[in-house]
One Martini backbone bead per residue (centre of mass of N, CA, C, O) as a GRO file, in nm:
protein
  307
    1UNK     BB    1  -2.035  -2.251   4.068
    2UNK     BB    2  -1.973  -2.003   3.923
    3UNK     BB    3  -1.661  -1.983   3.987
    4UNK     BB    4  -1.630  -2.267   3.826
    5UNK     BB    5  -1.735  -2.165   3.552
    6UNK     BB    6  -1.525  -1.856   3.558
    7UNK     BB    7  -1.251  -2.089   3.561
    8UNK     BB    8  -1.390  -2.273   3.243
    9UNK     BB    9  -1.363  -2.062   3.090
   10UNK     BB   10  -1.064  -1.905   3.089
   11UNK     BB   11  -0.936  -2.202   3.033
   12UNK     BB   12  -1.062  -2.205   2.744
   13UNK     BB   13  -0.940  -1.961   2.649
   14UNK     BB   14  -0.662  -2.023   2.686
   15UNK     BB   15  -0.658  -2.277   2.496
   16UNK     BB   16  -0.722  -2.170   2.251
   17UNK     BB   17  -0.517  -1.984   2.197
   18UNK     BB   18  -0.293  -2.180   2.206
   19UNK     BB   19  -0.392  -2.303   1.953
   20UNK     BB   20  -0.345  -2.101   1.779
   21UNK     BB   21  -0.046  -2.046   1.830
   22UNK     BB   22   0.063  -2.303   1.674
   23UNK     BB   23   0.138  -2.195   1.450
   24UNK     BB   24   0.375  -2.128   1.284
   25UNK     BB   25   0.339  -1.860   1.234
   26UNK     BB   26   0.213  -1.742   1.493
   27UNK     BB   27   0.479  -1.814   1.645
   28UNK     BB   28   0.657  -1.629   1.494
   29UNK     BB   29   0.533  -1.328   1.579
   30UNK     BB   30   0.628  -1.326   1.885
   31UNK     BB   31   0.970  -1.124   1.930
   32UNK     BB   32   1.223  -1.132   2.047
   33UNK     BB   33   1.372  -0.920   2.228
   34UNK     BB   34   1.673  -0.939   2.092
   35UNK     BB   35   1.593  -0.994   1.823
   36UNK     BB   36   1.639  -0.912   1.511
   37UNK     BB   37   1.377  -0.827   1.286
   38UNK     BB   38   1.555  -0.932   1.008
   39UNK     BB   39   1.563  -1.235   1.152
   40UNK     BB   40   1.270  -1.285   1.168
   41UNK     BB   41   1.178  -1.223   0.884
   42UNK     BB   42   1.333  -1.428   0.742
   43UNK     BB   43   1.233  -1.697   0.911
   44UNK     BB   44   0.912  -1.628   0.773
   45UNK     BB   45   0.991  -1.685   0.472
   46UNK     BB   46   1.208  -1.898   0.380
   47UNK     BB   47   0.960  -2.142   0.335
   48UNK     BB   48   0.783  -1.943   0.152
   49UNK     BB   49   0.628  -1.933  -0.126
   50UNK     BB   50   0.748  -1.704  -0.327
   51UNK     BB   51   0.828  -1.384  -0.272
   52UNK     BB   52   0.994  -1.129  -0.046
   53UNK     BB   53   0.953  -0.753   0.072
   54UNK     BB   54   1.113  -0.587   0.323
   55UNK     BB   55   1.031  -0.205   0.482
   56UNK     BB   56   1.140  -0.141   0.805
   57UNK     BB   57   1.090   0.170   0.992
   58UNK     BB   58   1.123   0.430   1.163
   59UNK     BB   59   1.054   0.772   1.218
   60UNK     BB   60   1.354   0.888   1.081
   61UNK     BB   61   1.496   0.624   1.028
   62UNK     BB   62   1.658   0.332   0.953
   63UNK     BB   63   1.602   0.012   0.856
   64UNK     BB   64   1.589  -0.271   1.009
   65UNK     BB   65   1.416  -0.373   0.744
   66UNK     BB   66   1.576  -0.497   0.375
   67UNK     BB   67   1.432  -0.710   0.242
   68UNK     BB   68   1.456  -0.729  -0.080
   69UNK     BB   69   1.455  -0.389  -0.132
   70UNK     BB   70   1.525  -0.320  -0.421
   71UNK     BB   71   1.336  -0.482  -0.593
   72UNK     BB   72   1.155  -0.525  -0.844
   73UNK     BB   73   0.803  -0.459  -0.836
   74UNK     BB   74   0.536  -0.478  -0.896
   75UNK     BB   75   0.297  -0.240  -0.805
   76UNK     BB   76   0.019  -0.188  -0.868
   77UNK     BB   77  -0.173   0.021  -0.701
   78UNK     BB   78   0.081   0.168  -0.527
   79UNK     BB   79   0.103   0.381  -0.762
   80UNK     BB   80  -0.111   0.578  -0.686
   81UNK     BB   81   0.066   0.761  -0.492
   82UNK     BB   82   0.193   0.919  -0.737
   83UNK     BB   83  -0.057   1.052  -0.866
   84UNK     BB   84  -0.120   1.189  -0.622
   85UNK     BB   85   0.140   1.360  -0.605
   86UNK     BB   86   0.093   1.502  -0.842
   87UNK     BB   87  -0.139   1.671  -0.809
   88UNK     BB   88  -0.023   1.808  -0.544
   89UNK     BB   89   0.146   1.970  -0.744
   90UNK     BB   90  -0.039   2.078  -0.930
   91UNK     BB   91  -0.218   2.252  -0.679
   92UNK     BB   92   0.032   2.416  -0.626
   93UNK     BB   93   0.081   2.522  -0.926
   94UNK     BB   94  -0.225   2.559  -1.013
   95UNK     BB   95  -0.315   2.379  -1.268
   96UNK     BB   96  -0.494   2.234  -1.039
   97UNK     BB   97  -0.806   2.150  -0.866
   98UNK     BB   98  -1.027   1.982  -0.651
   99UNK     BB   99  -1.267   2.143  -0.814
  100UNK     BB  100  -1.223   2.020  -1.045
  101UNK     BB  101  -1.347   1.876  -1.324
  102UNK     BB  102  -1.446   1.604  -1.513
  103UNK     BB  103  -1.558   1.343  -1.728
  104UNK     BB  104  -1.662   1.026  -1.755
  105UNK     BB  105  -1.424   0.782  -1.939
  106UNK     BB  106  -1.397   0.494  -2.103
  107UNK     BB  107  -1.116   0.634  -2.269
  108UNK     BB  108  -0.782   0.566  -2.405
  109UNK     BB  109  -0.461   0.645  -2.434
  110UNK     BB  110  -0.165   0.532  -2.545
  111UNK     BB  111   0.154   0.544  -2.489
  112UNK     BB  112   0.156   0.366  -2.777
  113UNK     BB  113   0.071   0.502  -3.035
  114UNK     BB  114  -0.266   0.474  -3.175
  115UNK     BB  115  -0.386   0.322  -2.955
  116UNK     BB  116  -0.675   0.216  -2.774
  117UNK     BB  117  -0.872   0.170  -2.488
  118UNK     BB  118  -1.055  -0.048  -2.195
  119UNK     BB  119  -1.182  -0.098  -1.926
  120UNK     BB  120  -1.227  -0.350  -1.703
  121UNK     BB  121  -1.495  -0.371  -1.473
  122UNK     BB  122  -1.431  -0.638  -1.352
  123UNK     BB  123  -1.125  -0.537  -1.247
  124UNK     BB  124  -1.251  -0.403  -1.081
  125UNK     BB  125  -1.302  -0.196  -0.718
  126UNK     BB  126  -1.552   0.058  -0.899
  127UNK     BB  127  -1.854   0.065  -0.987
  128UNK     BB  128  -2.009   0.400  -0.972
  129UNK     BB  129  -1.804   0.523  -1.172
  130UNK     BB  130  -1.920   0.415  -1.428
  131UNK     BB  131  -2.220   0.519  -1.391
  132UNK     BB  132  -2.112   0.823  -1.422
  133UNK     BB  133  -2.102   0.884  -1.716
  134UNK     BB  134  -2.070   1.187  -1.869
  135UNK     BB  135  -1.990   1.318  -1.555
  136UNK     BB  136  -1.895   1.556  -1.356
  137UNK     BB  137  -1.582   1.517  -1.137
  138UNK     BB  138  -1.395   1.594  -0.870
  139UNK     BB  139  -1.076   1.568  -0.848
  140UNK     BB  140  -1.102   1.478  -0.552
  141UNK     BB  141  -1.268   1.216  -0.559
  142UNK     BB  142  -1.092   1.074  -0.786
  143UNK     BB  143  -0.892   1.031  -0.537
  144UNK     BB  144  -0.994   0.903  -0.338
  145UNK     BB  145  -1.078   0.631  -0.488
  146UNK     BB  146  -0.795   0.571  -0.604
  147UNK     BB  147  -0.717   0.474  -0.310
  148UNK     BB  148  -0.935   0.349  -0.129
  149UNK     BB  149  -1.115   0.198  -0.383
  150UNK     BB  150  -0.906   0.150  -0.638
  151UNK     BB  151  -0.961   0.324  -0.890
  152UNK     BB  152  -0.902   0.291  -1.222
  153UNK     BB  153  -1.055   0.501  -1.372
  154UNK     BB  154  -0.964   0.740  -1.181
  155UNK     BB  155  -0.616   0.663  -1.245
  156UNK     BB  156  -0.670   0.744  -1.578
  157UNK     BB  157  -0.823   1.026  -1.539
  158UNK     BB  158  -0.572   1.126  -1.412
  159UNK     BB  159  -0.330   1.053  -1.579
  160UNK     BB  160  -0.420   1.215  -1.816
  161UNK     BB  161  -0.447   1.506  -1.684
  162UNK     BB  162  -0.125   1.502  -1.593
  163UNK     BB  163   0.095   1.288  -1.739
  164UNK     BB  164   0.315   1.059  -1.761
  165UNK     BB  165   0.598   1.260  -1.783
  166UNK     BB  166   0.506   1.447  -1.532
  167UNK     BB  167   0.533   1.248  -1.326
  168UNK     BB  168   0.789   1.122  -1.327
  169UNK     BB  169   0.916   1.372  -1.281
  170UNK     BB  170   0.858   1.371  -0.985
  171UNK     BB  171   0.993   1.153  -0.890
  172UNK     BB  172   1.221   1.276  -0.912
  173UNK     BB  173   1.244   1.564  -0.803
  174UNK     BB  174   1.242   1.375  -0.508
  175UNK     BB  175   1.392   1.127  -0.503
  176UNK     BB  176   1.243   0.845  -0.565
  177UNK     BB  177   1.385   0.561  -0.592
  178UNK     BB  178   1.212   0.327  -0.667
  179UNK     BB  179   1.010   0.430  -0.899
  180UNK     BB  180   0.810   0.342  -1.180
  181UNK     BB  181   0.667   0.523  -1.383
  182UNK     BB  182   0.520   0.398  -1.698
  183UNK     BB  183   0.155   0.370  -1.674
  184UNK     BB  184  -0.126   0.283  -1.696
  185UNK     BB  185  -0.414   0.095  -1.655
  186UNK     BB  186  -0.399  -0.171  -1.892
  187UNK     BB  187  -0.182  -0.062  -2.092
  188UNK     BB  188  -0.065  -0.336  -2.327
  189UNK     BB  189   0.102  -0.209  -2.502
  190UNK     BB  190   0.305  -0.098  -2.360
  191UNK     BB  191   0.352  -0.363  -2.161
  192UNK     BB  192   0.480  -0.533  -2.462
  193UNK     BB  193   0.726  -0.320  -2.402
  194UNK     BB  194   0.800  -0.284  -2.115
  195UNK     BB  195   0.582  -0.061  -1.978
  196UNK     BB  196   0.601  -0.056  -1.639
  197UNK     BB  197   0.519  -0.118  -1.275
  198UNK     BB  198   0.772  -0.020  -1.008
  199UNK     BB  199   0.879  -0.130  -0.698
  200UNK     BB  200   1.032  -0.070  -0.397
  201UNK     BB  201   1.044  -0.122  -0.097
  202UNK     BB  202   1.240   0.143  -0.027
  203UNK     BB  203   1.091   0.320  -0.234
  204UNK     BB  204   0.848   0.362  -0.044
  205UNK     BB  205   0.981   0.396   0.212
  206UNK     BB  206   1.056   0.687   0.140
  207UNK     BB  207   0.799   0.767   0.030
  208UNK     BB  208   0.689   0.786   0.356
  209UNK     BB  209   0.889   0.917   0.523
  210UNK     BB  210   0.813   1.193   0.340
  211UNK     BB  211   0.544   1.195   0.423
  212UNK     BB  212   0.596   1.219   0.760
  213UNK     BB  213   0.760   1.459   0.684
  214UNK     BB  214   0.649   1.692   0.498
  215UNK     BB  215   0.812   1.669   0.189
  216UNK     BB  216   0.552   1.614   0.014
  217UNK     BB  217   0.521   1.938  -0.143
  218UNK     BB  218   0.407   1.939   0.160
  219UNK     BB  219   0.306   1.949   0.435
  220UNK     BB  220  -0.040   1.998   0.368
  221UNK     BB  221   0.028   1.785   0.152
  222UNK     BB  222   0.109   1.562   0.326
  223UNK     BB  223  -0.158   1.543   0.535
  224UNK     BB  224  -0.378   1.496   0.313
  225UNK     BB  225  -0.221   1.215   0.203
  226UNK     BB  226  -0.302   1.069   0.473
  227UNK     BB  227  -0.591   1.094   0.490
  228UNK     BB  228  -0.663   0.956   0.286
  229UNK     BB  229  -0.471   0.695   0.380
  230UNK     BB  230  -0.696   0.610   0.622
  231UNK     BB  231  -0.974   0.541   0.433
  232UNK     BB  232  -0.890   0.294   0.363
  233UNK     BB  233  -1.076  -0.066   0.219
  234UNK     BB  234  -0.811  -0.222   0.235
  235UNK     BB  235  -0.754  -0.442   0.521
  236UNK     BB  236  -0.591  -0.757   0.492
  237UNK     BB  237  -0.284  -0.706   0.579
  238UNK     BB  238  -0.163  -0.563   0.769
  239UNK     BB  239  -0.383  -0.492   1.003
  240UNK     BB  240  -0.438  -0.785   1.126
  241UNK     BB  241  -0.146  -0.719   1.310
  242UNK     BB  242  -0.330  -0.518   1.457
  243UNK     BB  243  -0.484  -0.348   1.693
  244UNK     BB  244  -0.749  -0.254   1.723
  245UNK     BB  245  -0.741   0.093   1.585
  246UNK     BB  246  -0.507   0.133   1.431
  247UNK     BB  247  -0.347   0.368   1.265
  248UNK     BB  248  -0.375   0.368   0.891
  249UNK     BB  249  -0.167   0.469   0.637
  250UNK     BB  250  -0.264   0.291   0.301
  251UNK     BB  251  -0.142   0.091   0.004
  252UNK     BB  252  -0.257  -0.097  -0.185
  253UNK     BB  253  -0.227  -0.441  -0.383
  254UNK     BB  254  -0.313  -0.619  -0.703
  255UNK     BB  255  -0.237  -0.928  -0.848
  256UNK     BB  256  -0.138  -1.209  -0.960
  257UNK     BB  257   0.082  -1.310  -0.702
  258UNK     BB  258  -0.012  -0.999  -0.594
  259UNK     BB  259   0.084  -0.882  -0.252
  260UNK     BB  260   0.039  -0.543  -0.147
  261UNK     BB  261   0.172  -0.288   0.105
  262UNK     BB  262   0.177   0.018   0.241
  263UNK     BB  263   0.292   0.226   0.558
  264UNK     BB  264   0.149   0.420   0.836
  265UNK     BB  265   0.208   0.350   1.175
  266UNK     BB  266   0.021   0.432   1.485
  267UNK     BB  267   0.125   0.439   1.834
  268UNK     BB  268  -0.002   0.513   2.123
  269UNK     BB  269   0.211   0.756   2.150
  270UNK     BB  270   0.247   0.836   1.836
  271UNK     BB  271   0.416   0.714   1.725
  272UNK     BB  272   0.613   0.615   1.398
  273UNK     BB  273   0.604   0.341   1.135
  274UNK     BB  274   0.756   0.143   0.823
  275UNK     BB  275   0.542  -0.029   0.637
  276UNK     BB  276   0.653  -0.252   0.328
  277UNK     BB  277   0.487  -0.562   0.144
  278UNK     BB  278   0.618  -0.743  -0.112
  279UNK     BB  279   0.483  -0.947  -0.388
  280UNK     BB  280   0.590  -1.242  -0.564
  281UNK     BB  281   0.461  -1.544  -0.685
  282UNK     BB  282   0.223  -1.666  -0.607
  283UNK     BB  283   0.027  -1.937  -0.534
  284UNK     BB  284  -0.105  -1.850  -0.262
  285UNK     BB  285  -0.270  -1.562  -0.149
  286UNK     BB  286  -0.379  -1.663   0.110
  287UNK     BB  287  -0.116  -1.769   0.203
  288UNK     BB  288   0.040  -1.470   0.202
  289UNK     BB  289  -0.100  -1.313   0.336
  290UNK     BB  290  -0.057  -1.436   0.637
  291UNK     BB  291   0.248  -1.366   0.628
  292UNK     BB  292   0.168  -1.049   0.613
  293UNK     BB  293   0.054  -1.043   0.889
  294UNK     BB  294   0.268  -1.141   1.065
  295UNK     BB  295   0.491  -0.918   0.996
  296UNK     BB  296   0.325  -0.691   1.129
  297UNK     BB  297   0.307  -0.820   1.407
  298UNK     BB  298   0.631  -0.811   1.437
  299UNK     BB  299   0.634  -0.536   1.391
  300UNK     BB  300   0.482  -0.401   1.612
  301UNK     BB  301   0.602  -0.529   1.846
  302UNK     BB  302   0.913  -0.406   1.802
  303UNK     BB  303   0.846  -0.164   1.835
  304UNK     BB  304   0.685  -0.090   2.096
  305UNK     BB  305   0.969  -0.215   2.278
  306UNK     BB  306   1.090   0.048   2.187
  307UNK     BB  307   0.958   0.291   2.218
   0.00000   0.00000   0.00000
């Protein structure tokens, strides 16, 4: 009776399993040995409403996959990755230190005219440091929350701290291309002038492949940026396409109609991979996510058998 049991349950589970892969998604998860990863996501986004850009490509070689990857699309959070970057350049250069204080304030002055503004913190996704108002907070601290748990407060006085301007600078001094950084978070006086947030598939992957060569700013401050973006806390969109515990150092982004994710994800044998995939116009975004959980999946699966 136990062994008749132990052979009813495995049965249960394997059809529950199959039941699941029937989803059309799911259907087109794990890519064919021989078909090329550009064409299996090609198929998989074909008939998805929404736009959808992306590229993946092993560490250190040209992209396997560019889909829609020049294309300029809203950044949202995923710009704070360069306001991270200029830090470390900053901190390179001396000008600011990681054990520097700021005090906390929520009022900012726009890049265009004498307007100012204020966050709402009803749109952030870190209410402590609202808390924190008029206490001095170190600027390691609050580059971690800028990052990990995608802090706009924390975003803005950075951004205010290191200068639009000289931001732009280094993205460009990296040679950069495709990531426009435009202004703060919020900014809509800038915004309604046309000054906003953009990068393309391509712009992310290479600057993602640079850091993961220890090109931004230099090689100990590129692992220092990466350790930051392993502690990622907005885990919706790559991770669940990979097997639990799988390293992703990465950084999403999110507003109405984009869900952005951008990624170094690290291979059982230590070897690494970059994607990064970008939408616009969804119109339903928890559906959008799921799409993009399959991608991730598709990318795993197929460098894992490249590995």
């Amino acid at each position: 009776m136990m062994k008749a049991r132990r052979i009813s349950i495995v049965l249960t589970k394997a059809f529950l399993a199959g039941v699941v892969l029937q989803s059309p998604l799911a259907s087109a998860a794990s890519p064919a040995a021989t078909e090329p990863l550009a064409q299996i996501m090609t198929k998989t986004v074909m008939k998805q409403p929404g736009h959808f850009a992306v590229y993946a490509a092993r560490s250190g070689q040209a992209p396997d996959v560019c889909l829609n990857c020049d294309d300029l699309i809203n950044a949202a959070s995923t710009i704070k990755l360069f306001v991270l970057d200029a830090a470390y350049e900053a901190f390179t250069k001396g000008t600011l230190r990681p054990e520097d204080t700021m005090t906390v304030r929520n009022h900012f002055h726009s890049l265009v005219g004498k307007g100012s503004f204020a966050l709402e913190q009803k749109e952030d996704s870190y209410d402590p440091l609202y808390a924190q108002a008029g206490k001095p907070v170190p600027v390691s601290e609050l580059l971690r929350v800028m990052i990990q748990y995608s802090s706009n407060l924390a975003t803005n006085l950075m951004i205010e701290k290191l200068g639009v301007l000289p931001i732009r600078s280094v993205v460009k001094a990296q040679g950069l291309n495709g990531i426009v950084f435009g202004r703060m978070i919020e900014d809509f006086d800038a915004n309604d002038q046309g000054i906003r947030n953009r990068v393309s598939a391509r712009g992310l992957g290479n600057f993602l492949q640079k850091l993961d060569s220890g090109q931004i700013v230099g090689k100990a401050q590129s692992q220092n940026m990466i350790q930051i973006m392993l502690g990622q806390k907005f885990n919706d969109i790559i991770p669940p396409g990979l097997p639990a515990g799988t390293p992703v150092a990465h950084k999403t982004g999110w507003v109405d109609g984009v869900r952005n994710d951008a990624a170094i994800v690290t291979l059982p044998d230590g070897k690494r991979y970059i994607l990064v995939v970008l939408t616009s116009d969804l119109p339903d975004e928890q559906a959008g996510i799921k799409v993009l959980n399959t991608l991730s999946h598709q990318a795993y699966t197929y460098f894992l058998k490249r590995d």
